[in-house]
N, C-alpha and C positions, 0 to 999 in steps of 0.2 A: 636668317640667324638660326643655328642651329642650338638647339638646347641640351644641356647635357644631363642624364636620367640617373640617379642614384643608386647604385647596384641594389638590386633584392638580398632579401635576406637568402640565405642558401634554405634550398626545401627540404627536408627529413624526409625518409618514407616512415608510414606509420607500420612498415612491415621489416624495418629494421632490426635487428637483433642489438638487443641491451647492452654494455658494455659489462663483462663479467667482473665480479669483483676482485680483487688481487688473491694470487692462491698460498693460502698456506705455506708455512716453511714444512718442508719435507723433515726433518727433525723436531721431532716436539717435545717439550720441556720436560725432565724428568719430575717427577712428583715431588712436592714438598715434603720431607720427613714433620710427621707430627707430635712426635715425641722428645724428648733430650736428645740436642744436635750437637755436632761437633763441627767446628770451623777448619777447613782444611784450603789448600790454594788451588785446586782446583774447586772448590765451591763446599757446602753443608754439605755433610751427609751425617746418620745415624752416629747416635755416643757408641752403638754395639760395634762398631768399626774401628775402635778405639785404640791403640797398641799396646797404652800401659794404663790401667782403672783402680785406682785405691779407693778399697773400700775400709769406713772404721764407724765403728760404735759399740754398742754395749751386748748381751749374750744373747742379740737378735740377731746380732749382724752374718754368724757362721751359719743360720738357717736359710738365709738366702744367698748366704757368697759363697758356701762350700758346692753347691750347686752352678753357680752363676762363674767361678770361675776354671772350670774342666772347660767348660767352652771356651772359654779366654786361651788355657792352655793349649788345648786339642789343635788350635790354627798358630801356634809358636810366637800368642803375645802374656802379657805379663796380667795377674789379677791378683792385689796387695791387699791382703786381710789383715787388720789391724783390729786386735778385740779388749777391750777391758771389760771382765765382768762387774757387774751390778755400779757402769757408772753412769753418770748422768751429763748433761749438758755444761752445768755448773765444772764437773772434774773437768771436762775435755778443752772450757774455756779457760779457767783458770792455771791449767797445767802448761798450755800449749800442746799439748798432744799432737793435735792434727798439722798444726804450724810445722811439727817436728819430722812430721810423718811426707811432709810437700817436699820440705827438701830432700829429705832421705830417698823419695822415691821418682820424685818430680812426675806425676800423672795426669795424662791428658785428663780425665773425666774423675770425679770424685763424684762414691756414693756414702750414704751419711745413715745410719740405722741407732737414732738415740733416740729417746723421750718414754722409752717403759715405765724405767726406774722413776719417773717423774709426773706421771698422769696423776695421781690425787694430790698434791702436792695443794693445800689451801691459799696459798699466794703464789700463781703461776705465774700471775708477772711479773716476779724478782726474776725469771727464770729470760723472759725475754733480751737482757742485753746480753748473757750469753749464748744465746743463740745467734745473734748478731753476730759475735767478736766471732763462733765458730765459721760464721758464712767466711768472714770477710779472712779466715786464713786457709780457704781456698784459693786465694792469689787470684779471683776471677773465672776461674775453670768451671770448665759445662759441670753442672754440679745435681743431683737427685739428693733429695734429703727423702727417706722412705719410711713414712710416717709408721708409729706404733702401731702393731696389730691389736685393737683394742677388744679387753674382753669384758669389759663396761663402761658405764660412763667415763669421761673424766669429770676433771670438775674446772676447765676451763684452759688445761697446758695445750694442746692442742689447734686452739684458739690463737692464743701467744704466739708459738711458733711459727705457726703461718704467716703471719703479722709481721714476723722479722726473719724472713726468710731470703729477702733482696733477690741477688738472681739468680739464687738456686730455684728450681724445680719441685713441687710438692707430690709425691705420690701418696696416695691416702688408703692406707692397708685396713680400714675399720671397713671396707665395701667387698670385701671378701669375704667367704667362708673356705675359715682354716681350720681343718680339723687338730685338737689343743692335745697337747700331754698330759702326764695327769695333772701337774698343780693348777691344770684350768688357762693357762695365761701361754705357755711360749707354743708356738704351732710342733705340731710332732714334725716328725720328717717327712710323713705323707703331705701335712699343709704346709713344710717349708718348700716344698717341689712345686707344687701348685705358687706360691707367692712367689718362689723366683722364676716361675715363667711370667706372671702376672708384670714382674719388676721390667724383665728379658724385651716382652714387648715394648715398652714403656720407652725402651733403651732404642727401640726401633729393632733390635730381632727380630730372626725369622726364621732362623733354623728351631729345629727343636732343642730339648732342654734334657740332657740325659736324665734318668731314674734311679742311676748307682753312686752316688757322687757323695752320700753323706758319710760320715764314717762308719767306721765296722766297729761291731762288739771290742771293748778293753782299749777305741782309741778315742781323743780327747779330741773337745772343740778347737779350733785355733783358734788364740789367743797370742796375746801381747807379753 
């Protein structure tokens, strides 16, 4: 009777060579933008890629968009300066302003330059649902709200705003040093170049930020 023998296990050499691990894709992932993005169908990239940017708020806003938008121009896209002097959150939500301003110009990215006129303000949280109503007539759009350059305390708006700011973006202009005009409070032109590049990177910028871009002697801020 012959018997039949149960095949051996197969033997390894222990001088075998490891099986390498799977190699890499030859293309690798571009980097995540970590500032205000913008949704596009080929995929995120940078809000500073943006082709049409409105910006509005009160008589901060020309200290950083007269700057921020020559670069806008310079590459043949659109940058929407919308300014009311000395208003506040309150005018812009109860007027509609900014509502008015979406349709008129319909823009990919929206920057937002309010809360000056409203830092001491003793009840800032009346101040809160309009800064809501202001988010939400963004229609959704990549959005920077570019917080007050503050040149002291507040007494609590600051707080508020953040709180209802949904899904806009907070840049917080009080971590800077801006050198101030005289009344003490709006940044000269030296510290508005400095804060719109500060803003520029934020946006995912990369180029530089011209130096000549504010106005000349005998011309005006834009405005509304």
């Amino acid at each position: 009777v012959t018997t039949a023998r149960a095949a051996a296990d197969p033997v390894v050499s222990a001088s075998a060579a490891p099986i390498p691990p799977p190699a890499p894709s030859a293309i690798a992932a571009a980097p995540t933008p970590t500032g205000l993005v913008l949704a596009r169908e080929a995929g995120v990239v940078p809000a500073a890629q943006a082709s049409r940017v409105l910006h509005v708020g009160d008589s901060m806003a020309p200290l950083v968009g007269n700057y921020l938008r020559s670069i806008f121009s310079s590459s043949g896209r659109q940058y929407f300066l919308e300014t009311v002097i000395s208003s506040s959150t309150l005018d812009w939500a109860e007027k509609g302003l900014l509502r008015e301003a979406m349709y008129k110009y319909d823009p990919e990215v929206v920057l937002i330059s309010l809360g000056s006129n409203e830092l001491f303000d003793p009840k800032p949280e009346r101040r809160g649902p309009a800064v809501a109503q202001i988010v939400a007539q963004t229609r959704g759009r990549p959005c920077l709200w570019i917080g007050p350059p503050l040149w002291k305390k507040d007494t609590g708006f600051t707080d508020v705003l953040q709180k209802n700011l949904g899904h806009c973006r907070y840049f917080d202009s009080s971590k800077l040093d801006l050198p101030r005009m005289e009344d003490g409070r709006h940044p000269s032109w030296a510290g508005g170049w400095r804060w719109a590049d500060a803003v520029w990177r934020e946006l995912g910028g990369t180029e530089a930020v011209p130096g000549n871009s504010h106005p000349k002697p005998g011309e005006s801020l834009t405005q509304r």
